[in-house]
N, C-alpha and C positions, 0 to 999 in steps of 0.2 A: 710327280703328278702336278703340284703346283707348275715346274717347268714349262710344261707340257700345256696347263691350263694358259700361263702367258704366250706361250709360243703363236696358240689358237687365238686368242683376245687377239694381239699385236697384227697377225694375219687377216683375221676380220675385220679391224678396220683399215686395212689399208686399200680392201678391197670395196672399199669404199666410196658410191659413187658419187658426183654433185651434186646432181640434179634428180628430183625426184620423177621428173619425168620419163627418165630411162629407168632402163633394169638395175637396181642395183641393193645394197645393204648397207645397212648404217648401225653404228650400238650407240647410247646414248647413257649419259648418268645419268640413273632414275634418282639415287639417293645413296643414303648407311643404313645399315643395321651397328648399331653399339652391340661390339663384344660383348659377353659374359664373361661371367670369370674363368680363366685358364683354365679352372677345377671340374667344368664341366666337360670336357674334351681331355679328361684325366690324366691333363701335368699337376706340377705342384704350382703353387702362387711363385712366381719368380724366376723358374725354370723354363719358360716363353715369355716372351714380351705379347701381351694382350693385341691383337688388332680389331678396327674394323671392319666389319664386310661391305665391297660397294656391290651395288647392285645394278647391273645393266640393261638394260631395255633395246630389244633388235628390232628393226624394222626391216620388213626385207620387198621392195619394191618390185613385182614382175608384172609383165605382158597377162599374165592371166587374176592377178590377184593383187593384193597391197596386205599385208600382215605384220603384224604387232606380235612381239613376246615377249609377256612378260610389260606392266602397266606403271612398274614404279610399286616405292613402298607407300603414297600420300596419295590419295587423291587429288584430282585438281582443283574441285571443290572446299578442300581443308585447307586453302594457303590463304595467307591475310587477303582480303579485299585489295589493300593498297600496294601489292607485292611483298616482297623478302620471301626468307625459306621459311619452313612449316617442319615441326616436329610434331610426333608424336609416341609417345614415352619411349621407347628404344629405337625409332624409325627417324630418320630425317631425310630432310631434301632441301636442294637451294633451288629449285626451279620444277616448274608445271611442267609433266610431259607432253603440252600443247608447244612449249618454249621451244625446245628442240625440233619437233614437226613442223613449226611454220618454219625456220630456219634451212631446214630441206624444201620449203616450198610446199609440204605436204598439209592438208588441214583433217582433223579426228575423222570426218564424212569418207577421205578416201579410203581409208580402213577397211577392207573388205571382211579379212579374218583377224580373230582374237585369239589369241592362247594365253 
C-alpha cells in the first residue's frame, strides 16, 4: 500500500503543470501531523520507528473550475505576523497555503471549489 501510495504521490506531481493558467495539478506541503506513539497503531514501542505524517494540499487547475483539496493543517491566519512556521500542539507548518498558490500564479479568489 504504502508502495502504491508513493508510486500515485511521485506520478501526480510530475503531472504537474507550470502555469496556473493552463489545465493542470499541483500538490503542495500543507504541513505535519507529529506521530503518536507506535502503541496506538498496535506495535510495541520499538518495534517501528515512529514517523510523521505530511500532509498535502492538491490544486487541481481546469477550463471549467479551480479546486483546492484539502487547506493545510494551520490556517493562514494562525502564522506569526512577521512570518516563520506556525504550530499548533501536534500540527505544524512552515509556510501559508497563500505561499504555494502565489507561486503558481494562482491567488485564494481563483478557487472556485473547496473540499
Amino acid at each position: 500500500m504504502f508502495r502504491l501510495r508513493s508510486l500515485l504521490t511521485v506520478s501526480l506531481i510530475l503531472l504537474a503543470a507550470t502555469s496556473v493558467h493552463a489545465s493542470g495539478f499541483y500538490v503542495f506541503d500543507c504541513g505535519r501531523i507529529k506521530a503518536m506513539g507506535v502503541e496506538t497503531y498496535g506495535f510495541k514501542e520499538g518495534e517501528v520507528k515512529s514517523r510523521d505524517f505530511f500532509v498535502p494540499c492538491y490544486l487541481v487547475v481546469h477550463p471549467r473550475g479551480t479546486l483546492i483539496w484539502d487547506v493545510g493543517v494551520i490556517p493562514d491566519s494562525a502564522f506569526p505576523a512577521g512570518g516563520g512556521p506556525a504550530v499548533h500542539g501536534i500540527m505544524s507548518s512552515a509556510k501559508t497555503l497563500k505561499s504555494p498558490l502565489a507561486q503558481v500564479g494562482c491567488q485564494p479568489s481563483d478557487v472556485t471549489n473547496k473540499n
